[in-house]
N, C-alpha and C positions, 0 to 999 in steps of 0.2 A: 624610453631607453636611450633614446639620441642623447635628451640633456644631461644622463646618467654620464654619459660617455665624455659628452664634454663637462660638466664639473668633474668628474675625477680627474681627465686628463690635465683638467687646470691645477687641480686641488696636488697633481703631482709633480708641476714644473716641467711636465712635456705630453705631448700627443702619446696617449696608451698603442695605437695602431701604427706601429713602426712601419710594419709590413701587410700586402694585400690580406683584406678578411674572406678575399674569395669565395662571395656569394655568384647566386646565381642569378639573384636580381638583379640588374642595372639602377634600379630608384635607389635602395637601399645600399648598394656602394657609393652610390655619388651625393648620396648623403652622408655617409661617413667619411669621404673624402672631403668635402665640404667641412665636414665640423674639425675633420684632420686638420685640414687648411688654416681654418679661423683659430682653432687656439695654437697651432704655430705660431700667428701672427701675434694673437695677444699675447704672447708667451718670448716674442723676440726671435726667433728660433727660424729654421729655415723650415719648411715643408715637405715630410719623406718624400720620397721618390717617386713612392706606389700613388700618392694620392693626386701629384702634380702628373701623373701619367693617365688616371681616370679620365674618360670622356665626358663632357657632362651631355646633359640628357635632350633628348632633340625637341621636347616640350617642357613647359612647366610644371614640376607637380607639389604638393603638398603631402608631406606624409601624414598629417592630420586627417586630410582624407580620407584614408585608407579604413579609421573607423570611425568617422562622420562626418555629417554632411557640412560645407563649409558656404554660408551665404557670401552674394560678391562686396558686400561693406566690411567683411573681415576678410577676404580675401586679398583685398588691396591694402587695408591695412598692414596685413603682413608682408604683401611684398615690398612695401615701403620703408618695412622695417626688417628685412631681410640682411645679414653679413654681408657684404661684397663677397667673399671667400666663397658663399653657399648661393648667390644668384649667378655665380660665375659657372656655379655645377649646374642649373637650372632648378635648384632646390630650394621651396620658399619656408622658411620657419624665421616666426619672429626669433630676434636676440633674447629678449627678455625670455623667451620658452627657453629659451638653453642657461638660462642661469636660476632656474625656477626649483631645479631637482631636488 
């Protein structure tokens, strides 16, 4: 659903999430603020508000994780290949995952 978020946002010439999506997760907003971020920037475009006001996260995480398990040779891989935008949230997804949707 992330890369969803980002190709449409791209596929529309701006970030879909103007404003807070007001979860209750902290992972999963500072990943959307994150993917907020990076197509702003691919996009030219400034950064809303909400997303340059997100804190990012006080460890690493991988939303991949969340439904399985990730050995540490793809673990570093992706954080090597992580956006600057989304290791700035502490959120590691490859780029290539977000242009896969």
């Amino acid at each position: 659903m992330l890369a969803d978020y980002a190709t449409a946002s791209l596929a529309a010439g701006r970030p879909l999430l103007q404003g807070s999506p007001r979860l209750k997760d902290r992972h999963w907003t500072a990943a959307l603020a994150g993917i907020t971020a990076y197509t702003a920037h691919r996009l030219g475009q400034p950064t809303p508000p909400w997303a340059r006001r997100t804190k990012p996260l006080d460890e690493a995480w991988m939303p991949a994780e969340s439904y399985r398990s990730v050995r540490a040779p793809m673990r570093e891989l992706t954080r090597s290949e992580t956006p600057p935008e989304l290791a700035a949230m502490n959120v590691l997804i490859r780029e290539r995952s977000l242009a896969t949707a």
